[in-house]
Structure formats: structure tokens, C-alpha cells
C-alpha positions as CSV (number, residue, x, y, z in Angstrom):
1,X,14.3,29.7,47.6
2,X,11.0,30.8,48.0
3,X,8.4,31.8,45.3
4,X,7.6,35.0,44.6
5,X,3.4,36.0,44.8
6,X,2.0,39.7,44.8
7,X,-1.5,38.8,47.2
8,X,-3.9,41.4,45.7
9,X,-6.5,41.6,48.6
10,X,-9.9,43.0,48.6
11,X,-10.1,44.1,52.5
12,X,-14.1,44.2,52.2
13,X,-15.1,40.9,51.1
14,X,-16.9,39.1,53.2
15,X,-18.1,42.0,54.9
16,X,-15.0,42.3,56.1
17,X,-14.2,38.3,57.0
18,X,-11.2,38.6,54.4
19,X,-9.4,41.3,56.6
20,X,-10.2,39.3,59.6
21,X,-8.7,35.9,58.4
22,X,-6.2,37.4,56.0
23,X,-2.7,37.4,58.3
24,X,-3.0,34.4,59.5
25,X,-3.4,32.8,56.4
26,X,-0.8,34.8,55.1
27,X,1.7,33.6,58.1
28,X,1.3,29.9,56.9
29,X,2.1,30.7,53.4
30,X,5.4,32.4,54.2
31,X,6.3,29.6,56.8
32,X,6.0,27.4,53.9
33,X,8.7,29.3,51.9
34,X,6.6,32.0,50.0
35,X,7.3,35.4,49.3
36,X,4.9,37.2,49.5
37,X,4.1,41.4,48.7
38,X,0.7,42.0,49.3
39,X,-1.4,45.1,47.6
40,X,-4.9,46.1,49.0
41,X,-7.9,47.1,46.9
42,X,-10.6,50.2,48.0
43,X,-12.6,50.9,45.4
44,X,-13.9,48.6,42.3
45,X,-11.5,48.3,39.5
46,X,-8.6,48.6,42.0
47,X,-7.7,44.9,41.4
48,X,-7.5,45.3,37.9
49,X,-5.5,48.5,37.6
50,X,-2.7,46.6,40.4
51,X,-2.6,43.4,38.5
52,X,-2.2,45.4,35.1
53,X,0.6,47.6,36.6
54,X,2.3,44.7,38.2
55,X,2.0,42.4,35.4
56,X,4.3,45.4,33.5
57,X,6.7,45.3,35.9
58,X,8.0,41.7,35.5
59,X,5.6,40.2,38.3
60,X,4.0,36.8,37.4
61,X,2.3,35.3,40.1
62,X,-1.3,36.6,41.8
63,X,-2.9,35.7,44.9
64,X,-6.3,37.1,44.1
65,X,-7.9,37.2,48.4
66,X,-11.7,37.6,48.7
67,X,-14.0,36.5,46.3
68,X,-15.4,35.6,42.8
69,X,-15.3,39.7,42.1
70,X,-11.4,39.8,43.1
71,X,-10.3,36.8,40.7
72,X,-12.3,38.8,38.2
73,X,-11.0,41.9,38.4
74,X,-7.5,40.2,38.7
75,X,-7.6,38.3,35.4
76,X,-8.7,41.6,33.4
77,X,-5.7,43.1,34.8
78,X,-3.8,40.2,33.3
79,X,-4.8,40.4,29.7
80,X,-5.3,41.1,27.2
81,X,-1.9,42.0,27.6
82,X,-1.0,38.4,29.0
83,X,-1.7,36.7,26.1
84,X,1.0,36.9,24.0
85,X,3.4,36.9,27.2
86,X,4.6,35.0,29.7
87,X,1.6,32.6,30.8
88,X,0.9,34.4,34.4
89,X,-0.3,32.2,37.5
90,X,-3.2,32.5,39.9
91,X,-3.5,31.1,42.7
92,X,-7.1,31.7,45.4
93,X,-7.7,32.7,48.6
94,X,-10.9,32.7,49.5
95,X,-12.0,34.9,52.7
96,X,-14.8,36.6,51.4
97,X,-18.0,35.3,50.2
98,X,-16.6,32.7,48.0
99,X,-15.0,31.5,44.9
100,X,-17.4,29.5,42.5
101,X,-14.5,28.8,40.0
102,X,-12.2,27.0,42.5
103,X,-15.4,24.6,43.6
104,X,-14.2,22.6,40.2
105,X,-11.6,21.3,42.6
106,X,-12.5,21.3,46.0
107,X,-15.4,21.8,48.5
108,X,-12.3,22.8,51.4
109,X,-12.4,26.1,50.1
110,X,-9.7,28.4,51.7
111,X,-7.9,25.0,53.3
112,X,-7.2,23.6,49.9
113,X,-6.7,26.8,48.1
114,X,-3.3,26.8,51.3
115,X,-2.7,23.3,51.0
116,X,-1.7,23.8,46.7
117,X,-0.1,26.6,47.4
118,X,2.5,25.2,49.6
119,X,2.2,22.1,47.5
120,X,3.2,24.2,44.4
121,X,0.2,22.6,42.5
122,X,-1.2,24.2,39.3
123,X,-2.5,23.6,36.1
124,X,-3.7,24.9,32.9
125,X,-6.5,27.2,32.3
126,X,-8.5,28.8,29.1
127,X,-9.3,32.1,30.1
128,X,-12.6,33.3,27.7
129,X,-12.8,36.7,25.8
130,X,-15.9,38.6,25.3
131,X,-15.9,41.0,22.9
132,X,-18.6,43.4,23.2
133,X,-19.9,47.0,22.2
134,X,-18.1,49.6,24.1
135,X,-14.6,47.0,24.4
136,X,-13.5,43.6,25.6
137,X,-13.4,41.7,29.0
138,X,-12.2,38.3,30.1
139,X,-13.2,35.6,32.6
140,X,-12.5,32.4,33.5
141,X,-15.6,30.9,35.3
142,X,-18.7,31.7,33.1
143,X,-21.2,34.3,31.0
144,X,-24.5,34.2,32.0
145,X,-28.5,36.1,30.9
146,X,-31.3,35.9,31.2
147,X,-32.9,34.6,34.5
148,X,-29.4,34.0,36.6
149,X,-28.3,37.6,35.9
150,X,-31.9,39.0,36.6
151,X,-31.4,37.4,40.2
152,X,-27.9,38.5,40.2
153,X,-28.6,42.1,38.4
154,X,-31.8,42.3,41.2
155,X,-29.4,41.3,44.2
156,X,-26.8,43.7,43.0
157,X,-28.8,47.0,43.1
158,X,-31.7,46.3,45.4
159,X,-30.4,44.0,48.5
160,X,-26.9,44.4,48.0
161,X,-26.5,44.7,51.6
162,X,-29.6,41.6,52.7
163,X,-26.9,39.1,52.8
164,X,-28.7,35.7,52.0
165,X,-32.1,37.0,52.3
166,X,-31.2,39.5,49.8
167,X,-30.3,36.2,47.8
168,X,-33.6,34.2,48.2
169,X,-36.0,37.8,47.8
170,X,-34.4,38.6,44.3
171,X,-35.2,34.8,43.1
172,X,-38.8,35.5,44.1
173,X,-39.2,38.6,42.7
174,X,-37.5,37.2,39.8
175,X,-40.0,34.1,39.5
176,X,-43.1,36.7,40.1
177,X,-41.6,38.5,36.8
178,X,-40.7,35.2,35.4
179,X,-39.4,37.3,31.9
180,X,-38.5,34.4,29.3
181,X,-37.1,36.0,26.2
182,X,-34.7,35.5,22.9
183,X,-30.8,36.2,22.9
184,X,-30.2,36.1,19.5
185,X,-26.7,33.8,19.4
186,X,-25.2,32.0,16.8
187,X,-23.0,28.9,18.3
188,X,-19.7,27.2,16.2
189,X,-21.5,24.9,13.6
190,X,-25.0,26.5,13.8
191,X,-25.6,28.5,10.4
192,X,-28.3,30.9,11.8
193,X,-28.7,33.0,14.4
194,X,-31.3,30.8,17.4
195,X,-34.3,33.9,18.5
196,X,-35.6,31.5,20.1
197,X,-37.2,32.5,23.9
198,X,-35.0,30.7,26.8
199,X,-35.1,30.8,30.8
200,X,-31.3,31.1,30.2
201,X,-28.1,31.1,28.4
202,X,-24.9,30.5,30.1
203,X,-21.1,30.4,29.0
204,X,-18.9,28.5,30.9
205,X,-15.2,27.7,31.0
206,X,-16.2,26.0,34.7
207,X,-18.3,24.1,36.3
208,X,-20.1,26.3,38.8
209,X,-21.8,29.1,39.8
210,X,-22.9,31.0,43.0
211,X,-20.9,29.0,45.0
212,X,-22.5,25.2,44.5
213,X,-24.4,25.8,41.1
214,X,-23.4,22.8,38.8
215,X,-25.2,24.9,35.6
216,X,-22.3,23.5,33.6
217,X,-21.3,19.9,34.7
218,X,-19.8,18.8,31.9
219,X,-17.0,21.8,31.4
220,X,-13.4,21.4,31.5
221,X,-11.1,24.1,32.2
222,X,-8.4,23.3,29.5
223,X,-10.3,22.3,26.8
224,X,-10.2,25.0,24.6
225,X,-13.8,25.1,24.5
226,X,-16.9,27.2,25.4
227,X,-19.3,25.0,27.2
228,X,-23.0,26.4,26.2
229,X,-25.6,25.4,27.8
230,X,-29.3,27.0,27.3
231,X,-32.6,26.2,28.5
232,X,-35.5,27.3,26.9
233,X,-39.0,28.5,27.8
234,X,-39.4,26.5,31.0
235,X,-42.6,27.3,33.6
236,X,-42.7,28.7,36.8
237,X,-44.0,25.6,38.3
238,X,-41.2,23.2,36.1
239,X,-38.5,25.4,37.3
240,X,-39.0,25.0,40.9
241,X,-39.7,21.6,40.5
242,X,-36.0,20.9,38.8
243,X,-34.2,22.8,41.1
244,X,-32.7,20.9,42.6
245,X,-31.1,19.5,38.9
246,X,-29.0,22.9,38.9
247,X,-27.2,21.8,41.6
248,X,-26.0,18.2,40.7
249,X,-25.7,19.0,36.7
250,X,-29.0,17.1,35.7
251,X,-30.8,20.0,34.6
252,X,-29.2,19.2,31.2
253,X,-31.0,16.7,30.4
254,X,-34.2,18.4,31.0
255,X,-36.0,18.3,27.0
256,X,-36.0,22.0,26.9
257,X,-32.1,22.3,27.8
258,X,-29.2,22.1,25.3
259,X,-25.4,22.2,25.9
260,X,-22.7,21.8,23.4
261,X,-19.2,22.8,23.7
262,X,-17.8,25.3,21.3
263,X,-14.6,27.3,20.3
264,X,-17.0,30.7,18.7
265,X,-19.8,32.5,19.7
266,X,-21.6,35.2,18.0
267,X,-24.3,37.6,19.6
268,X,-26.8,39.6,18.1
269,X,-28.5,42.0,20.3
270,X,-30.9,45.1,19.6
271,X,-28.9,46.4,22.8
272,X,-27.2,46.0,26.0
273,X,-28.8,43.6,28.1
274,X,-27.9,42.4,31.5
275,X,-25.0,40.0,32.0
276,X,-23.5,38.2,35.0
277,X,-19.7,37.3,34.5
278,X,-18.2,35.9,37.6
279,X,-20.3,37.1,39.8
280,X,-20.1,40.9,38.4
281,X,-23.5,42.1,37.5
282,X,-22.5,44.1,34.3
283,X,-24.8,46.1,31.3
284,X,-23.0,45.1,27.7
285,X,-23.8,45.1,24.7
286,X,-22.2,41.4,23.8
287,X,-20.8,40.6,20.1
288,X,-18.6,37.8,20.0
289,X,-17.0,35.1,22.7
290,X,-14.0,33.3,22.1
291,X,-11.3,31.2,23.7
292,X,-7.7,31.5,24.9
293,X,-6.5,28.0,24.7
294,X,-4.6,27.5,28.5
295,X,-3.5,31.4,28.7
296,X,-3.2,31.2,32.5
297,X,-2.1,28.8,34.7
298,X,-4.2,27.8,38.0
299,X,-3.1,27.1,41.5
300,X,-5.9,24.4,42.7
């Protein structure tokens, strides 16, 4: 008896590469013995409005196909409502530009993402809630502002359509502005709130970001913790020369950088600000970030 998966697929990630590769991968998973009913997304939100819907209905297993946006929108169709349920599983396909959170686990990408599948291989995962002004969202992978999210929030409205140049202009642009400010946050065991300036503040439940980004090396997905890592008012010229640090974690232990792993974060903000959360570029005014002790279970 096979196992039951809705694939929830976003046809247009990838610039189309997840439409392209999406039967056949689909083919080996029900040769393997899955079931599989498969739901499309056209518009943004879609993913979260199927998974909500379907989640209601009894289904408990997702396939999010296409990228970091698609898991996303897929786990804020899952909860809140998920969390005092039945623990729902998702598993990862990723045809479209990538999927930062299942890097954790492998570097095979869409391969491995099959190969666990078939294998029936999962674990558990924290999925983190942020609380903010206007209502709540969750994510799995990590929070970020400050100079991440101004190359993210800068990609996302001006070069959306540059592919990897659009990428490498918005860090430049983003270096010429070079806008190191406070985030006023209050961390689990800190008694005031730090105003202190900072390149950057990230949140993770993962280790990393925009694909092969190790900003949070020391993260575990089933801890039941927030891993916090900040670094403060670096220069132009230091932050090109440690570059290369974000990639292989050793950016931590740069003197202006901090990380500490936490169960409770508190914001507060004079307003929204700009925030990237797995990859969505997103305007929020943040008030509090908390964890959901293993709430989901993983297929990687």
C-alpha cells in the first residue's frame, strides 16, 4: 500500500524549469509506490490557501515542488491550525530555483529530496512563529533584516526578472548604500532591549540561506531553539573581505558577530521594516518570535 502525498506545485518556478522537470519526477515517485494528487498554484498565496483547505479535509502529507517560496507558503497553510493536530509531513521537490532549507541535508538537491521519498525517510522539525503587527506567520528556515533583506527586498522589486545579475547588482547597490542601523530586540536571558547599529540580524531554525549561505552553522532543526545570530556595524571594506566566512559558518566568530540560541524573542520597532523569511521579501511590523518544538515532520 502506497502512501498518500497531495504535490502542491508552483508551475512557474524556475522560470518555468519546475513544469518542465515535474512529470518525470512525478513518474518515479509513483513507480516507487506513492500516491500521489497533485494541485497547481497561479497566483501568490495559492499554496497557502490549498494546503489550508487540504489540511481540513483529513490530508497529511505535502509535496511542496518549486522553491524556497512554495515550502513557505505551504507551511502557513499548515498552521497555525497544525499545531495542536496531527503533526503534518513535508517532503521537497525542488525544480525551481532552489530550496535553502533542504541544503541542511544534502547538496543532491532534487535527487536526494526522490531518493527519501521512496526511502520513507523523515524527521522532526521546529517550525518558528512570528508574531507581528497586522497577524502571525511561520517558517521553518530563517528571519532575516537588515542588509540580507535590503539585497533581497532590492532583488524583489527592482531585478526580479535579471536572474543572477539581478542578484549580484542589488548587493552592489546595497554596499554603495551600506545602511547599518539598530533593531531594537530583546533575546531569552537578555534584560534590555540591544539598539545597538548591526550589518544584520538573522533568525534561524536552519542552517542556510540563498541556496549555500551557512549564516547560521551552528542551528539544529529540532532543537526547540531560535538560533540568533547578529553582526554589528561592520565596514564596507571588512565585509567584502569576510565573505567568504558566510559561506562556510566562520563569519561567527568575527569580534563584531554574536549568536546564541534562544526559545523567545521580542522586537521593538518604531514601524514596519523590511524582512526576508524564506526567501519572501515581506514589510512587517515584527513583535515577538517563538518556537513550536518538532510541529512538522521533514522528508530529507
Amino acid at each position: 500500500m502506497g502512501q498518500n502525498y497531495l504535490a502542491i506545485v508552483n508551475p512557474a518556478a524556475g522560470g518555468g524549469r519546475s513544469r518542465r522537470l515535474l512529470g518525470p519526477a512525478l513518474d518515479r515517485l509513483r513507480a516507487g509506490g506513492l500516491e500521489l494528487e497533485v494541485a497547481e498554484t497561479h497566483a501568490p498565496g495559492k499554496a497557502t490557501q490549498i494546503a489550508r483547505q487540504a489540511y481540513g479535509r483529513g490530508v497529511r502529507n505535502f509535496i511542496a515542488v518549486g522553491g524556497d517560496g512554495t515550502s513557505y507558503e505551504v507551511v502557513n497553510g499548515l498552521y497555525p491550525q497544525a499545531s495542536s493536530g496531527d503533526r503534518p509531513t513535508l517532503a521537497f521537490l525542488p525544480l525551481g530555483t532552489g530550496n535553502s532549507f533542504l541544503r541542511d541535508f544534502t547538496n543532491r538537491g532534487v535527487e536526494h529530496a526522490i531518493e527519501s521519498l521512496l526511502a520513507k525517510r523523515s524527521r522532526t522539525c521546529d517550525v518558528l512563529r512570528l508574531r507581528h503587527r497586522e497577524g502571525t506567520i511561520h517558517y521553518i528556515n530563517l528571519l532575516s533584516m537588515g542588509f540580507s533583506a535590503d539585497v533581497a527586498t532590492l532583488r524583489a522589486r527592482r531585478f526580479s526578472t535579471w536572474g543572477e545579475l539581478g542578484y549580484i547588482a542589488s548587493i552592489f547597490l546595497t554596499l554603495a548604500r551600506f545602511n547599518r542601523r539598530p533593531f531594537r530586540v530583546r533575546v531569552e536571558g537578555q534584560s534590555e532591549f540591544d539598539s545597538r547599529r548591526c550589518l544584520f540580524l538573522t533568525f534561524s531554525n536552519s542552517k542556510f540561506t540563498g541556496g549555500t549561505m551557512m549564516i547560521a552553522p551552528k542551528a539544529e532543526i529540532n532543537d526547540g531553539l531560535v538560533e540568533y545570530v547578529r553582526w554589528g556595524p561592520i565596514g564596507r571594506l571588512g565585509l567584502i573581505r569576510n565573505l567568504p566566512g558566510l559561506y562556510d559558518g566562520t563569519h561567527i566568530h568575527h569580534p563584531l558577530a554574536e549568536r546564541k540560541a534562544v526559545r523567545h524573542v521580542e522586537f521593538n520597532l518604531d514601524g514596519p521594516i523590511d524582512v526576508m523569511v524564506d526567501g519572501e521579501v515581506l514589510t512587517l511590523h515584527c513583535e515577538e518570535l517563538d518556537v513550536l518544538p518538532e510541529a512538522l515532520n521533514v522528508v530529507a
